[in-house]
Rosetta silent file (secondary structure, phi, psi, omega in degrees, C-alpha in Angstrom):
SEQUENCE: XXXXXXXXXXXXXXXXXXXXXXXXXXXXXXXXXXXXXXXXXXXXXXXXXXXXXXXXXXXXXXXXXXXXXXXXXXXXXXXXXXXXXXXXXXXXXXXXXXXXXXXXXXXXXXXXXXXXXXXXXXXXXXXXXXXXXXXXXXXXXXXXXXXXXXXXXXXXXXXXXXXXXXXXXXXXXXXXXXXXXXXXXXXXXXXXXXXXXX
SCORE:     score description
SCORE:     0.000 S_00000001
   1 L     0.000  135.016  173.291    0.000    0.000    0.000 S_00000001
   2 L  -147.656  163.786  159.567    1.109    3.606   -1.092 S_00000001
   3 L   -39.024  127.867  155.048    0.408    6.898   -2.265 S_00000001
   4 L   106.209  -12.459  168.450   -1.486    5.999   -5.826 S_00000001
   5 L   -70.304  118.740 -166.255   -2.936    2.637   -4.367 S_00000001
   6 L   -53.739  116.214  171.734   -6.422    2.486   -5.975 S_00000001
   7 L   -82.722  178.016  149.710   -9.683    3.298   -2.657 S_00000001
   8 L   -65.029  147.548  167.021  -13.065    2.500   -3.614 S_00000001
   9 L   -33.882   66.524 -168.205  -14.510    5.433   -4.941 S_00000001
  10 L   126.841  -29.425  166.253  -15.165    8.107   -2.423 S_00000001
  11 L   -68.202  159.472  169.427  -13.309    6.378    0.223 S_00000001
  12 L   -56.875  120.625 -179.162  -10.310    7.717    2.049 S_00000001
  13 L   -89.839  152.924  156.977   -6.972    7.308   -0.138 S_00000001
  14 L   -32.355  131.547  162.491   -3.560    6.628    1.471 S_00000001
  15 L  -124.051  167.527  150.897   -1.596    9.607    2.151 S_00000001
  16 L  -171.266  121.723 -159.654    1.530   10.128    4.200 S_00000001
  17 E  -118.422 -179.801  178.683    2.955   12.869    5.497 S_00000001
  18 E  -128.198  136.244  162.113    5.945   13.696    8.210 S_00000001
  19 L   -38.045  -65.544 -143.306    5.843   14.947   11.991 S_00000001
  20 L  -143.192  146.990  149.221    9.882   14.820   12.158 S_00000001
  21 L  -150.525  163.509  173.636   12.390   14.531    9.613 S_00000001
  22 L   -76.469  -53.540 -147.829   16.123   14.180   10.180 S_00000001
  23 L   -59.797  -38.883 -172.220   16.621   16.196    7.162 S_00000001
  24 L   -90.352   15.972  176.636   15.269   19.383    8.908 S_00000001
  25 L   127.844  -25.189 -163.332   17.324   19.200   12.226 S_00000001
  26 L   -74.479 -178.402 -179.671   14.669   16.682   14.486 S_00000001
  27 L   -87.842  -21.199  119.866   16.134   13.763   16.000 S_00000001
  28 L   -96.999  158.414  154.104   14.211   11.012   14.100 S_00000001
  29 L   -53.294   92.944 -179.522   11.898   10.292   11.389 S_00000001
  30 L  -119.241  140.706 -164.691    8.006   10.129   12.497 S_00000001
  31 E  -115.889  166.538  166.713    5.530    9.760    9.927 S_00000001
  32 E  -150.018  128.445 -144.275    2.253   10.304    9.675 S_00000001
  33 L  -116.517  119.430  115.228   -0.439    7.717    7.595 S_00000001
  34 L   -38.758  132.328  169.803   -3.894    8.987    6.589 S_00000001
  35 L   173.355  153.052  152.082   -6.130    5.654    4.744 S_00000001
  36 L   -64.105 -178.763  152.619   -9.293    4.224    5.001 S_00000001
  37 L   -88.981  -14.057 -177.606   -8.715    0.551    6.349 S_00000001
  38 L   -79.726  -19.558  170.951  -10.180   -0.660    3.276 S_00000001
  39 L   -57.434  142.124 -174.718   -7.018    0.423    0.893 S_00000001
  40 L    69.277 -148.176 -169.892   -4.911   -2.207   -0.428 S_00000001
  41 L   -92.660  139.448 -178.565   -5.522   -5.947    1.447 S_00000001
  42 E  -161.712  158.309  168.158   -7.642   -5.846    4.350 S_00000001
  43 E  -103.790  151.349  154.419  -10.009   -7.655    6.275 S_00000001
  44 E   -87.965  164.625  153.399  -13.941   -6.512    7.224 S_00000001
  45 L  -107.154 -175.062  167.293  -15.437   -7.033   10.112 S_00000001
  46 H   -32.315  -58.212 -161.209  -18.412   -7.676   11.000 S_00000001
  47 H   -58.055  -34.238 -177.032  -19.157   -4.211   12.030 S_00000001
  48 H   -40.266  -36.313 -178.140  -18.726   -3.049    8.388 S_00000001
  49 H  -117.700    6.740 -175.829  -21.989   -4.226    7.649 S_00000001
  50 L  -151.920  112.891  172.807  -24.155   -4.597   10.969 S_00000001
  51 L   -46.624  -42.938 -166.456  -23.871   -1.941   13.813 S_00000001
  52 L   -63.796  -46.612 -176.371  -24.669   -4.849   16.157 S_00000001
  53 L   -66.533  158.547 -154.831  -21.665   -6.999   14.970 S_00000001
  54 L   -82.287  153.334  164.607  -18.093   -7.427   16.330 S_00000001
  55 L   -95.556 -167.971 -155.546  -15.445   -4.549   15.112 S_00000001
  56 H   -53.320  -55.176 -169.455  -11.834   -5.054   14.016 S_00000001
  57 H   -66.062   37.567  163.141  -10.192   -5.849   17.608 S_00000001
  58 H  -149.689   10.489  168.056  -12.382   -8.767   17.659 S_00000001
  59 L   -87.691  143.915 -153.758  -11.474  -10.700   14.671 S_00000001
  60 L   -66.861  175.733 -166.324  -10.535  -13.941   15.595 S_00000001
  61 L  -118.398   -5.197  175.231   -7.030  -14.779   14.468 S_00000001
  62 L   -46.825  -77.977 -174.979   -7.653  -18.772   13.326 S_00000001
  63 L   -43.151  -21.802 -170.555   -9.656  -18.234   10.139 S_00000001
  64 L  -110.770  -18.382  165.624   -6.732  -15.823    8.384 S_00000001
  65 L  -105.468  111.608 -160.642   -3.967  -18.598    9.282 S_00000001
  66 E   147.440  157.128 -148.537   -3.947  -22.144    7.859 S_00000001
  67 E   -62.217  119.560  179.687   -3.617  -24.409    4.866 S_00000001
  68 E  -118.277  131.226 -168.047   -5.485  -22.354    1.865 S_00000001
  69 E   -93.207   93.050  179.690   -7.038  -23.253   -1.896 S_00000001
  70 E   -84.448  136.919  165.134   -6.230  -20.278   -4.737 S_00000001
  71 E  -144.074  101.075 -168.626   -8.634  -20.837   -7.334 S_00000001
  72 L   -71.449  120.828 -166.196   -8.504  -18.943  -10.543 S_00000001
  73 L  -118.789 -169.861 -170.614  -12.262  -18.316  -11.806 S_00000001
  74 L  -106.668  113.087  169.285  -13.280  -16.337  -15.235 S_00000001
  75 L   -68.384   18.080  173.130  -13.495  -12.556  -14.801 S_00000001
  76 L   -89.423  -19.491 -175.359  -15.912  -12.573  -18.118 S_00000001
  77 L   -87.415   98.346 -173.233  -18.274  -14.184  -15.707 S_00000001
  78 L   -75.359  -34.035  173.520  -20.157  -11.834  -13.421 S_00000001
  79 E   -88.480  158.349  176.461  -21.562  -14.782  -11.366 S_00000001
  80 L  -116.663  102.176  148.255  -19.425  -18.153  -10.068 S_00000001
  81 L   -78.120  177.466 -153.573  -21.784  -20.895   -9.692 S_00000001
  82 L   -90.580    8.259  178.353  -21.623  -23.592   -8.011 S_00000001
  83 L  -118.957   11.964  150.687  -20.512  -25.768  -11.109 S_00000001
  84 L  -105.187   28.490  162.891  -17.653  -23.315  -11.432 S_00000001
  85 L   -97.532  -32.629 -175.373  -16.265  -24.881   -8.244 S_00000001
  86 L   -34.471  -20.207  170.199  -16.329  -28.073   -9.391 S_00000001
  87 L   -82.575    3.125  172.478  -12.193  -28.229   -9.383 S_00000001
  88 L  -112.060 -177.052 -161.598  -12.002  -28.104   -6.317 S_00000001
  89 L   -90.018  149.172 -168.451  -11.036  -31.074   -4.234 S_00000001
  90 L   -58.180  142.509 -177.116  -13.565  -33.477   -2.157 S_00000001
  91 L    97.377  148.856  170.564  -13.524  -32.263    1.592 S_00000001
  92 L    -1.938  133.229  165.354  -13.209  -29.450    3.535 S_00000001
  93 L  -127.632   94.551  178.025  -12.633  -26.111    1.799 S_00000001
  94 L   -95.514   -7.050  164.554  -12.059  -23.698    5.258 S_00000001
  95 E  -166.029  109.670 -171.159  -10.101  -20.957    3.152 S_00000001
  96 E  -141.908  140.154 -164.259  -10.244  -20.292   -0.198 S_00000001
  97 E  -110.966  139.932 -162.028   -8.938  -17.186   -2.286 S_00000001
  98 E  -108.316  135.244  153.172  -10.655  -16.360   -5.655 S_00000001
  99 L  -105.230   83.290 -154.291   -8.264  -14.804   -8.784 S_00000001
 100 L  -100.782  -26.543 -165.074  -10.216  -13.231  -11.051 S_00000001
 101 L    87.998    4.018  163.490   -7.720  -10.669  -12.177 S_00000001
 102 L   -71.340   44.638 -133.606   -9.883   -8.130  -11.087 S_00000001
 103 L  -110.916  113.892  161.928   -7.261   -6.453   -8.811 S_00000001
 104 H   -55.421   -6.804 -172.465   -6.262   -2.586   -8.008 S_00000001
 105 H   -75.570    6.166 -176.572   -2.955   -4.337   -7.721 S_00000001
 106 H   -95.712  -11.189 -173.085   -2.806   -3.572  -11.996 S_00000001
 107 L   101.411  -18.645 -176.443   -3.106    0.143  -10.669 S_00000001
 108 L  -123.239  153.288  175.388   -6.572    1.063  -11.664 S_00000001
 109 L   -96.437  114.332  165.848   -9.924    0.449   -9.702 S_00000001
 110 L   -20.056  156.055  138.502  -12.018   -2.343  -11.532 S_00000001
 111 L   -71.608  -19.785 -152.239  -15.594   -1.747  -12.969 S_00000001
 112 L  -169.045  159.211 -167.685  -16.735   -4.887  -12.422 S_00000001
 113 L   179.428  124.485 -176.639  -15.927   -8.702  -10.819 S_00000001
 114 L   -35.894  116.481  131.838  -16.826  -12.019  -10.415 S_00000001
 115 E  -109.070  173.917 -175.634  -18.582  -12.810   -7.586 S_00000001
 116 L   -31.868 -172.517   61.941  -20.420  -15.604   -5.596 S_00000001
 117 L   -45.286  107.359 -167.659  -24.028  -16.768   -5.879 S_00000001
 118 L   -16.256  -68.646 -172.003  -26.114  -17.343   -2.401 S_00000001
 119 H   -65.017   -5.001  137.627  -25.817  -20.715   -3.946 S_00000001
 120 H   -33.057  -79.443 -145.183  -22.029  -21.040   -4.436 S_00000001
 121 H   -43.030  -66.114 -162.176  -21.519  -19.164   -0.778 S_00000001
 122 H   -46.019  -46.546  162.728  -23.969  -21.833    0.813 S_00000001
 123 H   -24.127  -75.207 -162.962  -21.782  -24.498   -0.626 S_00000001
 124 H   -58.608  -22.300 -133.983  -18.804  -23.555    0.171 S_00000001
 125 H  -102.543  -53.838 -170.652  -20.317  -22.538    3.531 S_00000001
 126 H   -71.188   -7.073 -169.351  -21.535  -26.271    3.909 S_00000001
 127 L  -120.991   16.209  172.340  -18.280  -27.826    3.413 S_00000001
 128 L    72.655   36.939  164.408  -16.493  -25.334    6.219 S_00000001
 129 L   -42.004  134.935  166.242  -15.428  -22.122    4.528 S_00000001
 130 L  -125.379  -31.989  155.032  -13.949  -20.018    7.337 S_00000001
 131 E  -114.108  154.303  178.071  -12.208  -17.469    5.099 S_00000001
 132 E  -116.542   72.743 -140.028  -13.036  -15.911    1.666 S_00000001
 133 L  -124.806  133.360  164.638   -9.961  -13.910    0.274 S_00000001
 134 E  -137.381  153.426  172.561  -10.376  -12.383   -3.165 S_00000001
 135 L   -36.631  -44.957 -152.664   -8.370  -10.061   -5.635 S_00000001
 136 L   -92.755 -169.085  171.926  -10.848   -7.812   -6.426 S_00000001
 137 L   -60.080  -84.813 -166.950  -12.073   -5.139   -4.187 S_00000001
 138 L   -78.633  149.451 -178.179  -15.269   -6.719   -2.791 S_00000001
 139 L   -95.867  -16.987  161.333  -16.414  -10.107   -2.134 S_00000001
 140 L   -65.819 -153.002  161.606  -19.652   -8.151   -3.443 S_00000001
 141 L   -95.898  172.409  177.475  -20.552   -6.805   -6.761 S_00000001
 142 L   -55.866  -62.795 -168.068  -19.447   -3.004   -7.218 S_00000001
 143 L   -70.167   -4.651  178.375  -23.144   -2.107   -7.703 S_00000001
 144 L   -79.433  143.572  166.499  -24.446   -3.837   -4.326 S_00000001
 145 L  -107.844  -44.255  166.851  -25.603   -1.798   -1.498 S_00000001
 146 L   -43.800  -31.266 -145.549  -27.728   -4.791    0.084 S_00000001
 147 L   -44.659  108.985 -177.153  -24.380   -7.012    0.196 S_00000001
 148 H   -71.962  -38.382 -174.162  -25.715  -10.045    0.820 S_00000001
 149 H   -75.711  -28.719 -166.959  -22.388  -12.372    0.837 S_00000001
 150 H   -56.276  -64.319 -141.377  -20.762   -9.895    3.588 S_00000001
 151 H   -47.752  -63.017  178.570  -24.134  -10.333    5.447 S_00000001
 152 H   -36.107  -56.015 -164.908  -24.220  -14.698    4.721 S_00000001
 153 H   -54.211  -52.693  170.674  -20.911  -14.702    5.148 S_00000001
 154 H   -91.448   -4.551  142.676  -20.599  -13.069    8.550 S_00000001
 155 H   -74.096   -8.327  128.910  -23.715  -14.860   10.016 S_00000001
 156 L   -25.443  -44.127 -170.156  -21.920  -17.669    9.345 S_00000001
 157 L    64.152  110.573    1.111  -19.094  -16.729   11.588 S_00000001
 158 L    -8.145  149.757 -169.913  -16.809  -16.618    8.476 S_00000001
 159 E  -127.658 -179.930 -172.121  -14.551  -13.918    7.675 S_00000001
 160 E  -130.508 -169.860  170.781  -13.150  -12.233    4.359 S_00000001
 161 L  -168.214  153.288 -171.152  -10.081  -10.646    2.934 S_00000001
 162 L  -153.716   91.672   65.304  -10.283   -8.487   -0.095 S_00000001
 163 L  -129.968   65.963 -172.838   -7.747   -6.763   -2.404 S_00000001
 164 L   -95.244  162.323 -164.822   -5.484   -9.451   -1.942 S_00000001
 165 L  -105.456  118.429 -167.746   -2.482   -9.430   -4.577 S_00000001
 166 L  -126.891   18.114 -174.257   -2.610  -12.943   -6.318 S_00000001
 167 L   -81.338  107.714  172.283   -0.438  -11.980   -9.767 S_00000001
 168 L    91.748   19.950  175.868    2.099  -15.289  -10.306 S_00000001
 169 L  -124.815  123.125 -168.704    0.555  -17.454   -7.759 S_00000001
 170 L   -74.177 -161.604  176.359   -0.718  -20.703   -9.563 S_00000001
 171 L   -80.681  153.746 -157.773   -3.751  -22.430   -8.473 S_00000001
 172 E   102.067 -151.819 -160.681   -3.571  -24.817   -5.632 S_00000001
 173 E  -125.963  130.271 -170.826   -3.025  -25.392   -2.066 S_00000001
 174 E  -122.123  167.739  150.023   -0.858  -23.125    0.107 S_00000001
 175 E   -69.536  117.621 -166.845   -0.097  -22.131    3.876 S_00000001
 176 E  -101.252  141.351 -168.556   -2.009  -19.002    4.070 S_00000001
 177 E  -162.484  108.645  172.501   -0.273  -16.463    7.500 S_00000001
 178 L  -155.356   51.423  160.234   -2.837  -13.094    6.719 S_00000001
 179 L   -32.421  162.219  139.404   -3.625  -11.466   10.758 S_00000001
 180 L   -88.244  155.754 -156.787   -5.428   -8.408   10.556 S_00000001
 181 L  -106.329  140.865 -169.347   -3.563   -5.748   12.282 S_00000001
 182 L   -96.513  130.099  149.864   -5.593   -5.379   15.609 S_00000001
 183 L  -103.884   93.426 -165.231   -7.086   -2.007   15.032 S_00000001
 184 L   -52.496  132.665  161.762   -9.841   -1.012   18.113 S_00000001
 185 L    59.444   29.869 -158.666  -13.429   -0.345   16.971 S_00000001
 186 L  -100.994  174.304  158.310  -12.591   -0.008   13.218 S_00000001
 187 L  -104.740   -0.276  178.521  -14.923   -1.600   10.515 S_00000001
 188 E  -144.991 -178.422  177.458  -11.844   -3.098    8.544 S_00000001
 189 E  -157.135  113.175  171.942   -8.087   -4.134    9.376 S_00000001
 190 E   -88.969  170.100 -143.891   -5.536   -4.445    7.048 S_00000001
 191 L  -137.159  120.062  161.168   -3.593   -7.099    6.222 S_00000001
 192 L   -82.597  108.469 -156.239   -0.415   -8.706    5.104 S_00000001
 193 L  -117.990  129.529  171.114   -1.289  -11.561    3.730 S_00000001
 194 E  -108.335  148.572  174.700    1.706  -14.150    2.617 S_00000001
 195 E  -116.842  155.956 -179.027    1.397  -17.202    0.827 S_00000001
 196 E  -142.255  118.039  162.419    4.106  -20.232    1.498 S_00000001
 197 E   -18.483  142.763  141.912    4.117  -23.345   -0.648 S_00000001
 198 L  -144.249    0.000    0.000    3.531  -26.539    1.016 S_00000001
């Protein structure tokens, strides 16, 4: 994340400006970072979408670490049904990251991106999704205001991750190590999310 890293539209962009500099006589460098939490890779919480629902400091730290599926789907395709799942392997799916190629990581903010169908989600839901990490901005559509997968998703007790950078990483099964930075009372957290072979 930097200066020029694509927000959503209307959201707060990164900035960063300085307190201190060496250069003008202080004794260290202190900086000081402006951002939505939603720039770059991040997690929601709950709270994003339900006052009533847990905030940032209260995402659990399980669901963003652990053995992970990348699965590259077709960004001509605004929905992924459930028979464009079909690759993935029998058994448990508890965290799996969608590539659509839909990414701000190209430098520009998308129009448009695959996403789920209630009937997809519930799959995946039924077979023990615990995280949902995608490329694009949203695990919604652009145009949703209702968004219904946060809502499924987090009544679920599932969690998401969203503008994750997936450019050169094939398809398959990885060690996924993506905390959210505990932020108090926030509606997002960002996130470093690494992937490590296994």
């Amino acid at each position: 994340m930097g200066e020029g890293t694509p927000e959503w539209p209307g959201d707060t962009p990164y900035s960063c400006r300085w307190t201190w500099e060496i250069s003008r006589g202080d004794s260290v460098n202190v900086s000081e970072i402006r951002s939505s939490p939603h720039v770059g890779t991040h997690a929601d919480a709950p709270f994003h979408v339900r006052d009533d629902w847990p905030s940032s400091h209260d995402l659990p730290l399980e669901p963003f670490l652990g053995r992970a599926l990348v699965l590259t789907v077709d960004p001509s395709r605004p929905l992924i049904e459930p028979g464009h799942l079909a690759s993935l392997p029998s058994g448990p799916v508890e965290r799996l990251l969608l590539r659509s190629g839909r990414s701000i990581a190209t430098g520009s903010f998308p129009d448009a991106w695959p996403t789920l169908t209630d009937a997809s989600l519930r799959l995946l839901l039924d077979r023990g999704l615990r995280l949902l990490g995608v490329d694009s901005p949203s695990i919604d559509a652009r145009t949703s205001t209702a968004l219904g997968i946060h809502n499924s998703l987090f009544a679920a007790g599932a969690f998401n991750i969203e503008n994750l950078d997936l450019r050169g990483v094939d398809d398959g099964e990885y060690e996924l190590i993506a905390p959210p930075l505990k932020i108090l009372r926030a509606d997002a957290a960002p996130v470093r999310a690494l992937l490590r072979s296994i």
